[in-house]
SEMARVEX-135743 format. One record per residue: x, z, y of N, C-alpha, C in turn. Coordinates in pm, whole numbers, plus 32768, in hexadecimal, padded with zeros to 4 digits. Example, Ala and Ser with C-alpha at 12.3 -4.5 7.8 and 13.67 -1.06 7.14 Angstrom:
REM residues 2
8527830C7DC784CE830C7E3E8528830C7EB6/850582C47F1F855782CA7F96850A83138003/
END
This chain:
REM residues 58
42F7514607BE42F651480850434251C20886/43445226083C436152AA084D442E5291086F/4415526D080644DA523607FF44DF52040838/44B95190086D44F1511508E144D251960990/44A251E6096844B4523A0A35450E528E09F7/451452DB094645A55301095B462052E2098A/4634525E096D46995203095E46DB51F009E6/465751CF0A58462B51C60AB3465552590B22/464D52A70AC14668530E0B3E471353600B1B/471C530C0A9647DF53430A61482852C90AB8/480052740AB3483551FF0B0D4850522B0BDD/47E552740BDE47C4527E0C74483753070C92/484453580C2C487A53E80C1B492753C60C15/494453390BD649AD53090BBA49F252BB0C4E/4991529C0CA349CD52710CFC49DD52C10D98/499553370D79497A53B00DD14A0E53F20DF1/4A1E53D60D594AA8542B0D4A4B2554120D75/4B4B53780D454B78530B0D9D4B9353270E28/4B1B53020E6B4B35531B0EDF4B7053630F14/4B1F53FB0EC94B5554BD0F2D4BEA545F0EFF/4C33543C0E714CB954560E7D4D0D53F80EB0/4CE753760F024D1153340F684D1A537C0FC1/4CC7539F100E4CB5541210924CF9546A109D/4D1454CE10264D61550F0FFD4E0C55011020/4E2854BE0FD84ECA54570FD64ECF54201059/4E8053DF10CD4E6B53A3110D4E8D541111AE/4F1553EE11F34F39543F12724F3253FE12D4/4F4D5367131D4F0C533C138D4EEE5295133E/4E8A52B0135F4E55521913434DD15214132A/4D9B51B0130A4D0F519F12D54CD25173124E/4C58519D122E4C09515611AE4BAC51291195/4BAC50B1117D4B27503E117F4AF9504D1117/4A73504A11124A1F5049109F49B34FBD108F/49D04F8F104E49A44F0F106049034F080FDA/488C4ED1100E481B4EF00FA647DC4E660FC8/47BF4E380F54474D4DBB0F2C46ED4DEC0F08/46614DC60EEB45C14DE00ED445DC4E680ECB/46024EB40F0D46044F310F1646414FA10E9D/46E04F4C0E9B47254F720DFB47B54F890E44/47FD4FD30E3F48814FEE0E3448D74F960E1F/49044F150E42494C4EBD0DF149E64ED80E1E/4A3B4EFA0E614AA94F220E7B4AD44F880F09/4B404FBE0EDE4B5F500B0F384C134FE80F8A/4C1A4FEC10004C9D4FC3103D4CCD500F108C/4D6B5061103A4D8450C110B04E04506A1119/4E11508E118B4E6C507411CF4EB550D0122C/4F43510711FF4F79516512324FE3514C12A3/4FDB5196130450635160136150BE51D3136D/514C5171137351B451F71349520051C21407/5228524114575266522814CF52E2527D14DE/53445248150353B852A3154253B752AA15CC/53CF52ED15FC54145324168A545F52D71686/548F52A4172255115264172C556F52E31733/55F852B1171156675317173B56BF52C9177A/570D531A17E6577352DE184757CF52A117FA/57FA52421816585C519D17E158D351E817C9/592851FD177F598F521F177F5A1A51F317D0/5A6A521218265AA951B418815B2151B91873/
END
């Protein structure tokens, strides 16, 4: 039993980390964390990249 909350808490430690280094990497946009019966099942980053317009060349 002892091993299965180890397992349990290297798993939880594994996706902690994940995250900070999405967030991390991550400059305008957002991150979904998506959880079933109360489990981590995926994570979705979505970044937006924008330019300035610049005057048309004529």
């Amino acid at each position: 039993m002892a091993n299965l909350q180890a397992e349990g808490e290297q798993h939880l430690s594994e996706i902690i980390d994940e995250i900070k280094k999405q967030l991390a990497q991550l400059e305008y946009g957002s991150l979904e964390i998506q959880v079933h019966n109360g489990q981590v099942v995926q994570i979705e980053r979505r970044e937006k990249r924008r330019w300035e317009k610049t005057p048309s060349a004529r």
